[in-house]
C-alpha positions as CSV (number, residue, x, y, z in Angstrom):
1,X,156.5,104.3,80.3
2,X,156.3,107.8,79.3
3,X,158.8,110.6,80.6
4,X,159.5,114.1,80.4
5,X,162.7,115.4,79.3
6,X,163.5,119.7,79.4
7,X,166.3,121.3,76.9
8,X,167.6,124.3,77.7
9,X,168.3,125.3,74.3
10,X,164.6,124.9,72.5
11,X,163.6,125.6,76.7
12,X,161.0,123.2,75.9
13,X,159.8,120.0,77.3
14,X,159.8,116.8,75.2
15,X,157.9,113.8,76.1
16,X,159.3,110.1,75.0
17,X,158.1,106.8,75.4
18,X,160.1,103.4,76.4
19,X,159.0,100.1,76.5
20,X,160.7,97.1,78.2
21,X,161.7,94.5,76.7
22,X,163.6,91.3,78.4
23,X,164.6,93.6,81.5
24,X,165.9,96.4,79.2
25,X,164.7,99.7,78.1
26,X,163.9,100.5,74.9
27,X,162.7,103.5,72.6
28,X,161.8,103.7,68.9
29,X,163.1,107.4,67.9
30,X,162.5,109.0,64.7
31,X,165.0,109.2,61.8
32,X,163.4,110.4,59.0
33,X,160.7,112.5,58.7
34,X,158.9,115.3,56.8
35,X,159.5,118.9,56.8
36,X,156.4,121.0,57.3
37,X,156.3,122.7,53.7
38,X,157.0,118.9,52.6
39,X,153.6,117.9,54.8
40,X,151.7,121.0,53.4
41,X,152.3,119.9,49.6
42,X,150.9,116.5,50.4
43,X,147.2,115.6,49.1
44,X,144.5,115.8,51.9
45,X,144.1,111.9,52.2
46,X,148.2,111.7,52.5
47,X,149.0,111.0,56.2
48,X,152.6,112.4,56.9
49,X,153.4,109.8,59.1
50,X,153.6,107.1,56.9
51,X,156.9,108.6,55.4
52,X,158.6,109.0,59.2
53,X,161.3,105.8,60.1
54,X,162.0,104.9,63.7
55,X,165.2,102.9,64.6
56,X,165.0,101.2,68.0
57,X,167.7,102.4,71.1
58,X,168.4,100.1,74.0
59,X,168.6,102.2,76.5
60,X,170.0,99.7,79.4
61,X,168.4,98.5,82.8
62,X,167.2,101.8,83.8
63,X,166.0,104.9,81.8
64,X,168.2,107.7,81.0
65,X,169.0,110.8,83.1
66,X,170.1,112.2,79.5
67,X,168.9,112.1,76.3
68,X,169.7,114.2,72.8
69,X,167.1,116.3,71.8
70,X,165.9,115.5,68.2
71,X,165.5,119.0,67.0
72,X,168.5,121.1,68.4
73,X,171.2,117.8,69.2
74,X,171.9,119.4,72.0
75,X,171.6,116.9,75.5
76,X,168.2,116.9,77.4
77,X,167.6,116.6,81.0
78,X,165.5,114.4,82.5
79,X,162.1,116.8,83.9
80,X,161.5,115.8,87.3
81,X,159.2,118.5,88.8
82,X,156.1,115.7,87.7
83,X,158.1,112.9,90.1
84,X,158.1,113.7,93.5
85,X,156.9,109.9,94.5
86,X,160.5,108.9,92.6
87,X,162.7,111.4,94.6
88,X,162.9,109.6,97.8
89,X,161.4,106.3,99.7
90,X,161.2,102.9,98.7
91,X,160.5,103.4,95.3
92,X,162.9,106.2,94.3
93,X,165.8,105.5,91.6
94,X,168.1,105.4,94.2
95,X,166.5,102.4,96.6
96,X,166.4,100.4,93.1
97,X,169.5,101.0,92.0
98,X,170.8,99.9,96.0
99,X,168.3,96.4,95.6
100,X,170.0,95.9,92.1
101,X,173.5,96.2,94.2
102,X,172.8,93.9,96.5
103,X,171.4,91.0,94.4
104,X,174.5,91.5,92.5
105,X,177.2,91.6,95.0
106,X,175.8,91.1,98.0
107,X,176.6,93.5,101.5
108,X,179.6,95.9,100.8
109,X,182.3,95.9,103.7
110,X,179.9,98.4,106.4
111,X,176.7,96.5,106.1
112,X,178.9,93.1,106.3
113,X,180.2,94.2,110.0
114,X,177.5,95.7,111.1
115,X,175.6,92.1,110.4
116,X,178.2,90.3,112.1
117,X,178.2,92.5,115.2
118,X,174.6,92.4,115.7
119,X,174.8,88.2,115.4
120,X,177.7,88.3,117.6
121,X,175.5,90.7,120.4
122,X,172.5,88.3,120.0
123,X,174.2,85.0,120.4
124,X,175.8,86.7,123.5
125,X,172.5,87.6,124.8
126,X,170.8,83.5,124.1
127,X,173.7,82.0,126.0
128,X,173.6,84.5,128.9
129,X,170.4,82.4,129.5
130,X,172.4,79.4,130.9
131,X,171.4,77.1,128.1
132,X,173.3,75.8,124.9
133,X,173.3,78.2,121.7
134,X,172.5,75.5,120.0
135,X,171.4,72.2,121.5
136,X,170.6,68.4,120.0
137,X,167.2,67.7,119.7
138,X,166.4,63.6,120.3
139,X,162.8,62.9,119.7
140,X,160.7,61.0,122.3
141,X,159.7,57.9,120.2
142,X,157.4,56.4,123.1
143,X,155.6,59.7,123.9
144,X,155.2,60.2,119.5
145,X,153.6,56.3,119.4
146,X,151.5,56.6,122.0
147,X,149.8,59.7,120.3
148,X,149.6,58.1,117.3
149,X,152.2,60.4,115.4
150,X,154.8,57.4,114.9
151,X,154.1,53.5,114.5
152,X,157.1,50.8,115.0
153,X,157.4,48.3,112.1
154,X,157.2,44.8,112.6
155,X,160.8,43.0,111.9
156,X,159.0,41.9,108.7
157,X,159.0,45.4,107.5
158,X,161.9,46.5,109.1
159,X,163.9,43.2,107.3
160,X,162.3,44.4,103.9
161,X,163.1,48.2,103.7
162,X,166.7,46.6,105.1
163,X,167.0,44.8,101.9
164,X,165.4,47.3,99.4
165,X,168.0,49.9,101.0
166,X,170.8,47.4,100.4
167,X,169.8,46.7,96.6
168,X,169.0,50.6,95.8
169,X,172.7,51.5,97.0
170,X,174.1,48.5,94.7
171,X,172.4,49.5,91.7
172,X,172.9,53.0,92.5
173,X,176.7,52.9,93.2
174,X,177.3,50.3,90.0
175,X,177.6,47.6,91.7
176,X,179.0,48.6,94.9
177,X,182.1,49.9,93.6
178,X,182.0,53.3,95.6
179,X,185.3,54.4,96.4
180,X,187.2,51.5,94.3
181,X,189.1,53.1,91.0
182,X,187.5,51.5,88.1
183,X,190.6,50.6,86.5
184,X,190.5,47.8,89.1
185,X,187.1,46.9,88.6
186,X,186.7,43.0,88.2
């Protein structure tokens, strides 16, 4: 991700470059590097850049709105007259940085109420309807067979699963012991 960052000292713009890594932002910036009457007494086949050293800055979850410019120290702003899709909508800094809220704690105290006054309003308006809010549902087992959808077992089957249940919850509760303090196990 490459962005644009003004100083009002040098009142120039610089561009940088991050990368993510593992959800974080991150920027090799240079430490070490030539001076210009250093490059020009180099040989012709001698690339400058092979005597420049980066170091690597973690930068956190979200780029930074302030950076120190490498050639006065001074802090740099972040140049935003090349983002007007970030300013505002669903993708702007600010919608993230609200998403990132929420996932971590959840509704703050106004969204909270206003969540529970709306439920509260619509539950109103389903019972005004005469009917239960909520009501059991029983399935019609005779209407379901003769469609096809269910089939009753023979007492065969029925004695079978009975006794594969019963031997699944012994092994599985070691030995029927459920509830019993195993000090007093026999």
């Amino acid at each position: 991700m490459i962005i644009d960052y003004y100083c009002k000292k040098c009142d120039k713009v610089y561009t940088r470059s991050f990368y993510i890594e593992d959800k974080i932002y991150m920027e090799d910036v240079i430490v070490k590097f030539l001076s210009q009457e250093e490059i020009d007494s180099l040989p012709e086949w001698d690339d400058p850049r092979l005597y420049e050293e980066y170091k690597t800055v973690e930068h956190g979850d979200l780029p930074p709105e302030r950076l120190e410019c490498a050639q006065c120290k001074k802090m740099m702003i972040r140049h935003m007259e090349d983002l007007p899709s970030l300013k505002e909508g669903r993708n702007s800094m600010s919608a993230l940085k609200e998403r990132r809220r929420f996932a971590e704690y959840g509704m703050d105290k106004k969204q909270a109420e206003k969540f529970y006054k709306e439920s509260i309003e619509a539950s109103k308006e389903r019972m005004k309807g005469g009917e239960e809010h909520y009501k059991r549902v029983v399935p019609n087992y005779e209407v379901l067979a003769k469609q096809g959808i269910v089939k009753r077992n023979s007492d065969k089957k029925k004695a079978a699963k009975e006794k594969f249940l019963k031997d699944a919850n012994i092994k599985l509760t070691k030995d029927g012991t459920v509830g019993k303090l195993s000090r007093k196990k026999q």
